[in-house]
N, C-alpha and C positions, 0 to 999 in steps of 0.2 A: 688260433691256428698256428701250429708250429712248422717252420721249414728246415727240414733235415737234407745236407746233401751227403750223399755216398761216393768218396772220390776216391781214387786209385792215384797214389802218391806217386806212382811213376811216371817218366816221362815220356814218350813216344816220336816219334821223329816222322809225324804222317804227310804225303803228300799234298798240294795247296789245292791240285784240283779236286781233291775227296772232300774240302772241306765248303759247305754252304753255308752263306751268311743268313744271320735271322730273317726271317720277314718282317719285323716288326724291331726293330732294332731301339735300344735306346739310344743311342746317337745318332743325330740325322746329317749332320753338316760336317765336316771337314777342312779344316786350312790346308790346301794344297802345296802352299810353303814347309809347312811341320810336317806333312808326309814325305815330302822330298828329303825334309832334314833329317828325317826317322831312318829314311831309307837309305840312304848315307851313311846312317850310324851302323842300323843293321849290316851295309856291305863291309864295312869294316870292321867291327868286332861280336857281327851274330846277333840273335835275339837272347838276351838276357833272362824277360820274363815271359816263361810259357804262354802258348795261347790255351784258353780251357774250351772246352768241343764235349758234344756228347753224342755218340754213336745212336743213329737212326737207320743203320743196316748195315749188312757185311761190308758195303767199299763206301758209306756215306759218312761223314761226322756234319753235325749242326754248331756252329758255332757262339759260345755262351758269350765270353768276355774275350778282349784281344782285337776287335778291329781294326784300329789305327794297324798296329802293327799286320795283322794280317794283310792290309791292303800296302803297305808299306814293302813286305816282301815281295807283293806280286810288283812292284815297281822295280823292286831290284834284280829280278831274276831270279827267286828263292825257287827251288822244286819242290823243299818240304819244310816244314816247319815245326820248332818242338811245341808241345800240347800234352797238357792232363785233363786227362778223360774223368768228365763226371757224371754222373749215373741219378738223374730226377726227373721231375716231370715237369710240366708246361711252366708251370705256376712256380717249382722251385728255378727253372732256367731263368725268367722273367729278374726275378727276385736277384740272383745269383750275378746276374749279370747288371742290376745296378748298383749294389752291392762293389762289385770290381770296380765298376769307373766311377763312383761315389769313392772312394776310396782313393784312384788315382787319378783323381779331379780331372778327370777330361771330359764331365761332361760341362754344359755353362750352366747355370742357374733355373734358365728357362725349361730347358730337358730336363733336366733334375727336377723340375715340377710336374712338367709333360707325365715322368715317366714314374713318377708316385702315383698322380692321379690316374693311372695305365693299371697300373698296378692293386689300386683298390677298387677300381669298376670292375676287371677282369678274375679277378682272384678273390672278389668279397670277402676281404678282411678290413679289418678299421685302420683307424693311423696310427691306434697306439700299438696293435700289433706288427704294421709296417717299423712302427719305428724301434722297436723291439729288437725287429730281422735285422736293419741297416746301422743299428746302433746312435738312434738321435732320439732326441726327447720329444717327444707330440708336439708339445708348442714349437718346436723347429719345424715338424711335418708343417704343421698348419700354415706358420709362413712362406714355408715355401710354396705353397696350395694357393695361398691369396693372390700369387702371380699371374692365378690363370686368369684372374677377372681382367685382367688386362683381351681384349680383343687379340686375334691370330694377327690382322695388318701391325698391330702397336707392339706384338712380341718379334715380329717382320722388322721391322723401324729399328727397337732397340740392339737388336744383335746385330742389325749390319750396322749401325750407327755406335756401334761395340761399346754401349754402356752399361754401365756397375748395377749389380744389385741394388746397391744404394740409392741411385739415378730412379732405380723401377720402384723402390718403397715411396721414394717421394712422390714419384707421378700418382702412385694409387692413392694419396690424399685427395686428388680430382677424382668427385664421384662422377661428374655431368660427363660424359662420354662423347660428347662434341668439343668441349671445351678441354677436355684429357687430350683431344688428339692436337687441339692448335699449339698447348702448351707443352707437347710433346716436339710440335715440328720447330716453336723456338727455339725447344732449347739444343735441337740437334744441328738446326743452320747457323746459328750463333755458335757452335761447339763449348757449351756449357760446363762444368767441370760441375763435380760434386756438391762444393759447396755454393757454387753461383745457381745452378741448379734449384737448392733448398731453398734459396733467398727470394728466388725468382715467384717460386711456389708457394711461398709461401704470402707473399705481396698480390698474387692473384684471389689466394683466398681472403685476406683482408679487404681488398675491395671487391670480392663476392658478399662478405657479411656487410659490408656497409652498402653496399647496393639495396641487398634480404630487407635491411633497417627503412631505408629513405623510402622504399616501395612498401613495406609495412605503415608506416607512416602517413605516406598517400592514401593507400587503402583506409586506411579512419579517419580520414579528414574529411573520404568523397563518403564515407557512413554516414559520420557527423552531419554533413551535408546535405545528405537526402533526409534524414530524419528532423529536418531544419524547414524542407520543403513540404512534407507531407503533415507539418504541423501546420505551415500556411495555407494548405490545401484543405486542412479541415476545416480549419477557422472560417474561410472561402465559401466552404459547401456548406459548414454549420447558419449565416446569414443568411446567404441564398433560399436556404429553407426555409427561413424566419422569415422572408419576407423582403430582403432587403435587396437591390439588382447592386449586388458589387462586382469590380469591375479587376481583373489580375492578368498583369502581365510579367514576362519571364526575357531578359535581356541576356545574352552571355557573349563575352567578346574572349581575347586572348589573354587580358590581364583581370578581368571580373566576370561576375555571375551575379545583376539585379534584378531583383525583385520587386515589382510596382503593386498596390492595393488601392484601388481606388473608390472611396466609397460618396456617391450623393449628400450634400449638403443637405439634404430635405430627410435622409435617413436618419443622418445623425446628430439633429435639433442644434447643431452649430454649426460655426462658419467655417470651420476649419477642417483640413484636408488629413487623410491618414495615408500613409505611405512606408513604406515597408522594404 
């Protein structure tokens, strides 16, 4: 699937209230500090780079890419704003518009995943033709996609807790999703850096596999064990049958587990005792 946009290279100088913001926006958050300082900038020397809009009736435009700035104007008192008008439809607007702030990285990592995976449910295209449109290789798409397995509270966490891409690769080595979260909230209250981070997670997983080991371990010792008992148990039934009244008892404290066999000195034509 190919996206073609039809744009008119001119520039337009349209009113702020003609223009409505997506519904569905690929940005959702804001620094209200950076829009101040935008907007500051804008009062002083103008908007530099167009906003792009695409006309949805004679006095409406829809707005593609350009929000910061757009909301940045309405801060400063802008009554219009310049705009190049592009001419596509849903699925190019969507596109077009990650495209722009992929480009001028305003979105953070997490959006940038949000709004891939927006992207190929809405518009059923693959990742290699998503990646095609926004100019990354698949194996990028796909990393970035891996983010989403992170839970909506743990992608909550991360951004206000404003950590790295790299921070969120490390966490997804915790598969266990209880244990992703505690090792999430240490390393945000402690304020972890990148590589303390890795180290941290990495020391979890080591004693996760040697945990896996020692309970693997146990599990064949208590196998071992019961097929240790149901030997005795037969040996038990197998006399009994014969004829013989043997006598089996079954001790178990906190540091052992005995086994008693008591057989009649009259069964077994000597003096002596068998025990077990």
């Amino acid at each position: 699937m190919l996206l073609n946009h039809s744009l008119n290279r001119r520039i337009f100088d349209i009113p702020l209230i003609q223009i409505k913001p997506r519904k569905n926006p690929v940005r959702r958050s804001y620094s209200r500090d950076k829009l101040l300082e935008l907007a500051k900038s804008i009062e002083i020397n103008g908007i530099l780079q167009p906003l792009t809009v695409r006309k949805i009736s004679n006095y409406e435009y829809e707005l593609i890419a350009g929000e910061r700035r757009f909301r940045a104007a309405a801060i400063c008192g802008c009554s219009t704003v310049p705009c190049m008008i592009v001419s596509c439809t849903d699925t190019e607007a969507t596109v077009f518009s990650l495209t722009e702030n992929t480009q001028r990285t305003e979105l953070n990592f997490l959006e940038e995943a949000e709004s891939m995976n927006n992207i190929i449910s809405r518009c059923h295209i693959t990742r290699q033709e998503l990646a095609g449109q926004i100019g990354q290789k698949p194996s990028a798409i796909a990393g970035k996609l891996r983010y989403l397995d992170l839970g909506y509270d743990e992608r909550n966490i991360i951004i206000k807790a404003r950590l790295t891409e790299r921070h969120a690769r490390a966490i997804l080595k915790i598969s266990d999703k209880t244990e992703r979260r505690i090792v999430l909230s240490e390393i945000v209250e402690n304020n972890m850096n990148v590589s303390q981070s890795e180290e941290y997670i990495d020391g979890v997983l080591r004693d996760a596999k040697q945990h896996k080991h020692h309970t693997q371990v146990k599990k064949a010792i208590i196998k071992d064990l019961r097929i240790f008992e149901n030997t005795i148990n037969h040996a038990v039934d197998t006399m009994r049958e014969s004829g013989i009244p043997v006598l089996k008892a079954q001790t178990e404290t906190e540091d052992f587990i005995e086994y008693v066999v008591r057989i009649p000195k009259t069964a077994t034509g000597h003096d002596g005792g068998l025990t077990a």
